[in-house]
C-alpha positions in Angstrom: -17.2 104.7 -28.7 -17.2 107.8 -26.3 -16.2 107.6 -23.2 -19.2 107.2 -20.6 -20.1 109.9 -18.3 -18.6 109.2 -15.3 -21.7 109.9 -12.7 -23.3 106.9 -14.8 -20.6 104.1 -15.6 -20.5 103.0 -11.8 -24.4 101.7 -12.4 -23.9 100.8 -15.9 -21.0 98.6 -15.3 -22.7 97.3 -11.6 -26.0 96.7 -11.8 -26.1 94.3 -14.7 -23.3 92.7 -13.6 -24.6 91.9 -9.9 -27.7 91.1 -11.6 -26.2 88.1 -13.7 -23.5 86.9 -10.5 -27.5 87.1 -8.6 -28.5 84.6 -11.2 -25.1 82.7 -11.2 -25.3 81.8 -7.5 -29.3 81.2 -7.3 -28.7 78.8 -10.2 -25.8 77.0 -8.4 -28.1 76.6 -4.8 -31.3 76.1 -6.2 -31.2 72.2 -6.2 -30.7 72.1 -2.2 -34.5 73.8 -2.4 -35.5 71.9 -5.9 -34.2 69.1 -6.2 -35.7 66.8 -3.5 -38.8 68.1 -4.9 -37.6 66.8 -8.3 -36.0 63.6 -7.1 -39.5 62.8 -5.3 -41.4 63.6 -8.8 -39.0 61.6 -11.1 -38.0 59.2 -8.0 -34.7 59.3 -8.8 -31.9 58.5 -6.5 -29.3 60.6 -4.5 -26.7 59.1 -7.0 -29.0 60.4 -10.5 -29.7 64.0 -7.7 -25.8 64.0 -7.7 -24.7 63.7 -11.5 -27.6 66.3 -12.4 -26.8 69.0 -9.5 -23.2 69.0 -10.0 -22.7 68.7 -14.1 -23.2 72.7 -13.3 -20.5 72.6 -12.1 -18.6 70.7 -14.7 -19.7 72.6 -17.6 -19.0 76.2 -15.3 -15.2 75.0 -14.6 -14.4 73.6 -18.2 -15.5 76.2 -19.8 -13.2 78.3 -17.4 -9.9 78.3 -19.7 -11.1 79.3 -22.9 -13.7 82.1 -20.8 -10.4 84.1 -19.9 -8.8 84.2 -23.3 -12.6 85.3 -25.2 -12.5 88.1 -22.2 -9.4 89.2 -23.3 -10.0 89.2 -26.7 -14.0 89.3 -27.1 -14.5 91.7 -23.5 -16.7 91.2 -20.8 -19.9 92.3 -22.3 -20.4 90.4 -25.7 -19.2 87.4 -23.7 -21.3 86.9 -20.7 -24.3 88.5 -22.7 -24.0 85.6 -25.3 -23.2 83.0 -22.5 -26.5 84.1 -20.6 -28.5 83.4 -23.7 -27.2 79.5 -23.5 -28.0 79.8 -19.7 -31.7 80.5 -20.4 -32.3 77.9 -22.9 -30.3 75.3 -20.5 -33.2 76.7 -17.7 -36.0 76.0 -20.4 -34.7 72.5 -21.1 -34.4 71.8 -17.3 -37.8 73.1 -17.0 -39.5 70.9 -19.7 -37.1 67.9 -19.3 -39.2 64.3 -18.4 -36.0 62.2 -17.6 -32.5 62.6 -16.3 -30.9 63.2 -19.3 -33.1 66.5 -19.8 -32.6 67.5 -16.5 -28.4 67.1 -16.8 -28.7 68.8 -20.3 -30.1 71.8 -19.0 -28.1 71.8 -16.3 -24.7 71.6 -18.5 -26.5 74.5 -20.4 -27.0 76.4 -17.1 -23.8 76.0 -15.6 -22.4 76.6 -19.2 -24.1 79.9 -19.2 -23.3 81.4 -16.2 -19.7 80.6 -16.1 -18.6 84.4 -17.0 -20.8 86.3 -14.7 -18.4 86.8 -12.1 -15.0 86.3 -14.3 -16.8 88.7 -16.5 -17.3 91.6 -13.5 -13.5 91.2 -12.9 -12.6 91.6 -16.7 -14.8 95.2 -16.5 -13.9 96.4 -13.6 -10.2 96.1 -14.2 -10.7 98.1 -17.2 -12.9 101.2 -15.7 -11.7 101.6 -12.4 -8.2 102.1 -10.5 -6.9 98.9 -8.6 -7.8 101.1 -5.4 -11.6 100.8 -6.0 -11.6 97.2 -7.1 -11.5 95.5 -4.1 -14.7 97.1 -2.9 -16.4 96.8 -5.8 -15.1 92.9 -5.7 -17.1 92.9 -1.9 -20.3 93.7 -3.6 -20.2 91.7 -6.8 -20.1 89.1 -4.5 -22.7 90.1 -2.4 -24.9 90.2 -5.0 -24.2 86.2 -5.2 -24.9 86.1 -1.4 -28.3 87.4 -2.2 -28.6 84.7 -5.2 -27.7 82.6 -3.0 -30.4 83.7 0.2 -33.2 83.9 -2.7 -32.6 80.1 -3.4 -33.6 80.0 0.3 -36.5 80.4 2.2 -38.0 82.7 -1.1 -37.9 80.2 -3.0 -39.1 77.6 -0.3 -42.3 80.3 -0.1 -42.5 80.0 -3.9 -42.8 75.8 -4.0 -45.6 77.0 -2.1 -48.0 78.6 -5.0 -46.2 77.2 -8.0 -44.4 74.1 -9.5 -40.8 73.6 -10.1 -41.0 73.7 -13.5 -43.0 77.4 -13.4 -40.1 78.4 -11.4 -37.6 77.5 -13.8 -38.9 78.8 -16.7 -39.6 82.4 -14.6 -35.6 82.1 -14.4 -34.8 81.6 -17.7 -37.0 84.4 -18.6 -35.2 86.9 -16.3 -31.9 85.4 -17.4 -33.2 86.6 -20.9 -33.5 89.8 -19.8 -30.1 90.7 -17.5 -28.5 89.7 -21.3 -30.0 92.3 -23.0 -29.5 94.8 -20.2 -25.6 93.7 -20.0 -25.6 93.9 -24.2 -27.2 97.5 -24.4 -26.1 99.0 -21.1 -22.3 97.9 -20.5 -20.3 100.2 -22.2 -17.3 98.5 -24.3 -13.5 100.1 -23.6 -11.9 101.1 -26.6 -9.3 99.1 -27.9 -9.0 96.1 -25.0 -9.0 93.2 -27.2 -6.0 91.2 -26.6 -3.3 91.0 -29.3 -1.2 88.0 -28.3 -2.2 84.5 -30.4 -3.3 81.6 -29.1 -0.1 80.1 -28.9 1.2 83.0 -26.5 -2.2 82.7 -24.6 -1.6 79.2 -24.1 2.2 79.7 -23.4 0.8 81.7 -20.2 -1.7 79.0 -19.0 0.9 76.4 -19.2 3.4 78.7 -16.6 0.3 79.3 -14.5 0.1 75.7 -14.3 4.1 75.1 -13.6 4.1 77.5 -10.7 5.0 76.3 -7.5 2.7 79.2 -6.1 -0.4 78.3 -8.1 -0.4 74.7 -6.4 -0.3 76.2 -3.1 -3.7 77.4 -3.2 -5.1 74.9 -5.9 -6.1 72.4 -3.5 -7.9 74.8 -0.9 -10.0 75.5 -4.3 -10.4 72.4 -4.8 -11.3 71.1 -1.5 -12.4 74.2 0.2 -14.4 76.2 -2.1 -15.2 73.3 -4.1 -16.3 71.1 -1.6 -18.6 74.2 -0.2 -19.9 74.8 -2.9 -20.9 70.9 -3.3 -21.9 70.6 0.0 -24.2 74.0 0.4 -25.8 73.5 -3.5 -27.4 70.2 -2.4 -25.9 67.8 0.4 -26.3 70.3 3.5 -30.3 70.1 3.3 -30.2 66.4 3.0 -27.9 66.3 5.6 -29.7 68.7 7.8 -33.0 66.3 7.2 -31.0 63.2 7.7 -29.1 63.9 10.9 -30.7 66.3 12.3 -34.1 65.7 11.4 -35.4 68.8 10.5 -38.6 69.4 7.9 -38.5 71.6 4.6 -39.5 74.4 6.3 -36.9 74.4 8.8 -33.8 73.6 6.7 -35.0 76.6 4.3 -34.9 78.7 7.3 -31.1 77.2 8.0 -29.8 77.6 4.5 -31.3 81.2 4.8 -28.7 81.7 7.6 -26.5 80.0 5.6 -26.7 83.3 2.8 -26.8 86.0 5.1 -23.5 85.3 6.7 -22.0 84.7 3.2 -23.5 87.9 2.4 -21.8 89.0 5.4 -18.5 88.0 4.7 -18.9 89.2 1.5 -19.5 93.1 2.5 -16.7 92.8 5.2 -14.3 91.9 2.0 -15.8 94.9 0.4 -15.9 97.3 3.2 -12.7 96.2 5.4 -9.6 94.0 2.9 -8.6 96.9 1.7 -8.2 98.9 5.1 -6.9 95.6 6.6 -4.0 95.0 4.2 -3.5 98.9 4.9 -2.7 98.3 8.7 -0.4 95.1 8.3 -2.8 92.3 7.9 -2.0 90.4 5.0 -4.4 88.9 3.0 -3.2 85.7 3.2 -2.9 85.8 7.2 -6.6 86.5 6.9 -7.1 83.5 4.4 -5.1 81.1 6.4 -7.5 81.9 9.6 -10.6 81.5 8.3 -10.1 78.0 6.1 -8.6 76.8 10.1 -11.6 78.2 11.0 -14.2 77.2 8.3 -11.9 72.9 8.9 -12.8 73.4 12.6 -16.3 74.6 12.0 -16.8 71.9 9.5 -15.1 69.2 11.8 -17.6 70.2 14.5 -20.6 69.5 12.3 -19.6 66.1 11.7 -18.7 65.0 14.9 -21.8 67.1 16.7 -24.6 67.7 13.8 -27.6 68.4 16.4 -25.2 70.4 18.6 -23.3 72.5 16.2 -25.6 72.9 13.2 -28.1 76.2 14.2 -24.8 78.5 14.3 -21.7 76.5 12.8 -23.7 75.5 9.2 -23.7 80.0 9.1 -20.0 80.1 10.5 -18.8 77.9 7.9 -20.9 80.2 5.2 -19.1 83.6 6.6 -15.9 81.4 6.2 -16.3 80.4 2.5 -17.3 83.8 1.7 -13.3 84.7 2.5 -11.9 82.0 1.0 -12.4 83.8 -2.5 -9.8 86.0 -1.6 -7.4 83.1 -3.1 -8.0 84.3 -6.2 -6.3 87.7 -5.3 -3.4 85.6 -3.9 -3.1 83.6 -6.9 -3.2 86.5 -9.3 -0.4 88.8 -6.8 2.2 85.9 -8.5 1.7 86.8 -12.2 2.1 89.6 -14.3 -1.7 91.7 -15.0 -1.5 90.6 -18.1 -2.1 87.2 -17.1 -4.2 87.9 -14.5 -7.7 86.7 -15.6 -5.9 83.1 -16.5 -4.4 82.8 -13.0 -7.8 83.6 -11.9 -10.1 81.3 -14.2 -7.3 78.2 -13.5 -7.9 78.7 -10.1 -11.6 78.4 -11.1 -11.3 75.7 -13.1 -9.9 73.7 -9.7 -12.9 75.1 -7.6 -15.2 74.1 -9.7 -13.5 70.7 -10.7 -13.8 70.1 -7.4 -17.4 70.9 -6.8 -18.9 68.7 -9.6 -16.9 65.9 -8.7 -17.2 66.3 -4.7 -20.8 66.7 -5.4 -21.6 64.1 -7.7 -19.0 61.7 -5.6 -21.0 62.1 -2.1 -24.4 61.1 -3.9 -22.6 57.6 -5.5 -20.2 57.3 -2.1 -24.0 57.2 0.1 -25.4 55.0 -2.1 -22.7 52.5 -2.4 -22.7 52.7 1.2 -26.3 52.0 1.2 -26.2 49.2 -0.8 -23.6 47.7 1.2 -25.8 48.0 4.9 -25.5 50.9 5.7 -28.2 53.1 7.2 -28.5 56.6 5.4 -27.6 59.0 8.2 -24.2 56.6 8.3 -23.9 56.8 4.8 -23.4 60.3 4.8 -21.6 60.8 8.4 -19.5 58.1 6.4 -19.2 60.2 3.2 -18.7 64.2 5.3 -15.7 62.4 6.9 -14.2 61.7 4.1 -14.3 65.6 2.5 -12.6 66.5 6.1 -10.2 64.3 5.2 -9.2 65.5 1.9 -9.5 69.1 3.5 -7.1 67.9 6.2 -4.4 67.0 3.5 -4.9 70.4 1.4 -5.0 72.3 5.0 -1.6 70.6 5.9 -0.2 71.0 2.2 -1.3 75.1 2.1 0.2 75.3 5.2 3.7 74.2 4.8 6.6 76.1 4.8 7.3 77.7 1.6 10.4 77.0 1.3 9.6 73.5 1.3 7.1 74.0 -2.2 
């Protein structure tokens, strides 16, 4: 294949990429709009609204390992192109389904699906561009999740409005249809990337990745941190902003819009300002370590204060999780670059590990509480204190000296 003219590679290579980490991230909030609709349809429980939101996330993280050695070996286009494909039909069967067990099939298909879009953009970028210009084009891959993640907002709040559920899913799987075919015929493929170690060597790597002292430093921030975001934002933080703070469709729509455009934020500072950071002394991980204190404090504040500290902290706490993906730059510093989309896809693995079962385990936790007397704003106080619990411990672990790992 000849190599693409430079003026046009930059929107070849972005565009469809930010187009299927948009579809990624309004996939992974759209429940927090959706699903009380579709737990009030179906009348199923928080527990059922649990299993079904977060197996997205279970499928997405175990299909993490294998995605890094089919980049390698496969590259980023044929991959995430063919993955999308099983993403749309998971969004069809969700769309159609009459029970829980369609609704968690299609949502293992979605989750499934999407699970390459932003491992994928890594995978491309790496092998276009110089390791100068990646960080910025990191920034805005991931603020085309923020806006995924502001159009599972108010948008699609708006959209409940004139259509049903179901319509809305099946629009999705349509449009996931087509950011396939524009990533298959539009994505130029670099000559000659496909890896040549077997699977034994591939393997070989994974298992240092998972011996190293450095990995398990950050693997339970991902875990906890990013994880237990990503639980909390794709469904629990608009029951808990009806719950405890009392607040009607409308207005938690509005909050979990706020919610997006300070991740969106964070996001462009990543893009705009890392790189010059790191430039005048600030290391990346100095600027990781402050904002998970800040995003445990933030979090801490709307536990202990939800009607107090939920109109600016809930957006605090978004602008915070936005920088805690810089981990995956810190994990994959330790390891040669040959091995760098396995430190980053075991690192994903633990995030989103942690975001099925954190999500699925508040759901049960409330309504075990429930059952046991509990009224349902103390179910879930109950259940948020637990999370900034386990963040506590992987706060106090992260932070140790290193000496000491």
């Amino acid at each position: 294949m000849s190599h693409p003219d430079p003026r046009s590679l930059m929107l070849r290579l972005f565009l469809p990429f930010a187009a299927g980490y948009f579809l990624s991230y309004l996939y992974r909030t759209v429940n927090a709009v959706l699903g009380p609709v579709i737990a009030g349809e179906l009348a199923l429980p928080d527990n059922a609204l649990g299993l079904l939101t977060s197996t997205y996330f279970l499928a997405f993280g175990a299909a993490q390992l294998p995605l890094g050695m089919l980049l390698d070996r496969f590259g980023p286009r044929r991959v995430e192109a063919a993955l999308l494909c099983i993403a749309a039909a998971g969004a069809a069967v969700f769309a159609l389904a009459d029970g829980l067990s369609g609704l968690t099939l299609g949502r293992a298909l979605i989750g499934l699906g999407v699970s390459a879009c932003l491992m994928a953009s890594f995978k491309a970028f790496t092998q276009w561009f110089p390791p100068e210009r990646q960080a910025s084009l990191t920034g805005w891959i991931m603020a085309s999740g923020g806006l995924g993640a502001l159009a599972a907002a108010k948008p699609l709040e708006i959209a409940l409005g004139f259509t049903g559920w179901r319509e809305i899913v099946l629009a999705l799987a349509v449009v996931t249809l087509l950011v396939a075919t524009l990533l298959w015929r539009l994505v130029p493929d670099k000559p000659s990337t496909g890896s040549s170690a077997s699977f034994a060597e591939q393997m070989a790597g994974v298992r240092q990745i998972f011996a190293s002292a450095h990995f398990w430093r950050y693997a339970p921030m991902g875990f906890c941190f990013t994880g237990g975001f990503m639980a909390v934002q794709g469904l629990w933080a608009s029951r808990w902003m009806n719950v405890l703070e009392q607040l009607d469709a409308t207005a938690v729509a509005a909050r979990l819009t706020w919610m997006g455009v300070a991740m969106l934020g964070g996001f462009l500072f990543m893009g705009f300002f890392a790189t010059a950071l790191v430039h005048r002394g600030v290391p990346l991980d100095k600027l990781f370590r402050w904002a998970m204190l800040t995003a445990f404090a933030a979090f801490a504040a709307i536990c202990l204060q939800p009607g107090w500290a939920g109109d600016w902290l809930w957006p605090l706490l978004g602008a915070c999780f936005s920088l805690s993906n810089i981990a995956y730059s810190l994990v994959a510093q330790a390891f040669p670059p040959t091995m760098s989309g396995r430190a980053n896809t075991a690192l994903n693995l633990l995030v989103f590990f942690g975001a099925f079962g954190l999500q699925w385990g508040i759901g049960g936790f409330v309504d075990a509480l429930q059952a046991a007397g509990q009224d349902t704003a103390a179910a879930y106080r109950t259940a948020f204190y637990c999370l900034l619990g386990l963040q506590a411990l992987s706060l106090i672990w992260f932070l140790r000296p290193r000496r000491a790992l």
